[in-house]
C-alpha positions in Angstrom: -97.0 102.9 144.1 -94.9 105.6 145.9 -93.4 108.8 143.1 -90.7 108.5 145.9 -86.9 107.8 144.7 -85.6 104.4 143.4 -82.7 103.5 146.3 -80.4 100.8 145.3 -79.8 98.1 148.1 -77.1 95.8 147.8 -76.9 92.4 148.7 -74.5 89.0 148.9 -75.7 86.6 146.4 -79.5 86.2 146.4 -81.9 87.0 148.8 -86.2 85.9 149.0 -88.4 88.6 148.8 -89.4 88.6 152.2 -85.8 88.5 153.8 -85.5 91.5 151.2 -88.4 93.5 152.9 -86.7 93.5 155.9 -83.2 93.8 155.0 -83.9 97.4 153.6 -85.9 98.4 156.5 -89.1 98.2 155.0 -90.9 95.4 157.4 -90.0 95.3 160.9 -90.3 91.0 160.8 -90.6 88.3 158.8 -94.5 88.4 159.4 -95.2 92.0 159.0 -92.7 91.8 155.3 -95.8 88.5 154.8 -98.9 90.5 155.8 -97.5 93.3 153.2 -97.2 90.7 150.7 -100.3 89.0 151.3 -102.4 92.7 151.4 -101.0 92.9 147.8 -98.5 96.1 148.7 -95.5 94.9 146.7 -94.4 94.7 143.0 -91.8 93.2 141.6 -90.7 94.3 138.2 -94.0 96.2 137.9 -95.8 93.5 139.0 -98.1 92.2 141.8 -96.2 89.6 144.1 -97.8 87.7 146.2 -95.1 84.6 146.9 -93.0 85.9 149.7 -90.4 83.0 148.9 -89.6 84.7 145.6 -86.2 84.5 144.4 -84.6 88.7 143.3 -82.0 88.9 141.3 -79.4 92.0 140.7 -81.9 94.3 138.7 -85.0 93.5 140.3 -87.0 96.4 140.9 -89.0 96.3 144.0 -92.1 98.7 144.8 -93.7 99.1 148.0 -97.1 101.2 148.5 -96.2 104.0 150.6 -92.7 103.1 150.7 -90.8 103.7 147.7 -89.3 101.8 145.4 -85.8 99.0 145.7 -83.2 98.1 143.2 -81.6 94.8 144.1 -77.7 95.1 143.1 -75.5 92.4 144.5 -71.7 93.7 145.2 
């Protein structure tokens, strides 16, 4: 994964993995934030993810290759 800075996101309540992907900018649509998923470019919690529906919670650390890396903080 990226050496790039962690950049917290907030969020309202919970939020999939895949909305998450594309509400930080990170996946232009719903099937690009999938293909990412599915081509094994995402961690959760230093962690492969490869179920899109996943559930973050406030502390979640999300990792994208190339990307950069996602807290999840709700407000």
């Amino acid at each position: 994964m990226s050496e790039k800075e962690t950049k917290d996101i907030y969020i309202d309540g919970e939020i999939k993995l895949d909305q998450f992907l594309k509400w930080c900018r990170v996946a232009s649509t719903g099937g690009h934030s999938k293909q990412m998923i599915h081509n094994n470019m995402v961690q959760v919690n230093g962690e492969l993810e490869n179920h899109r529906s996943r559930k973050l919670k406030s502390g979640d650390l999300v990792e994208v290759e190339n990307m950069g890396s996602f807290r999840v903080l709700t407000r």
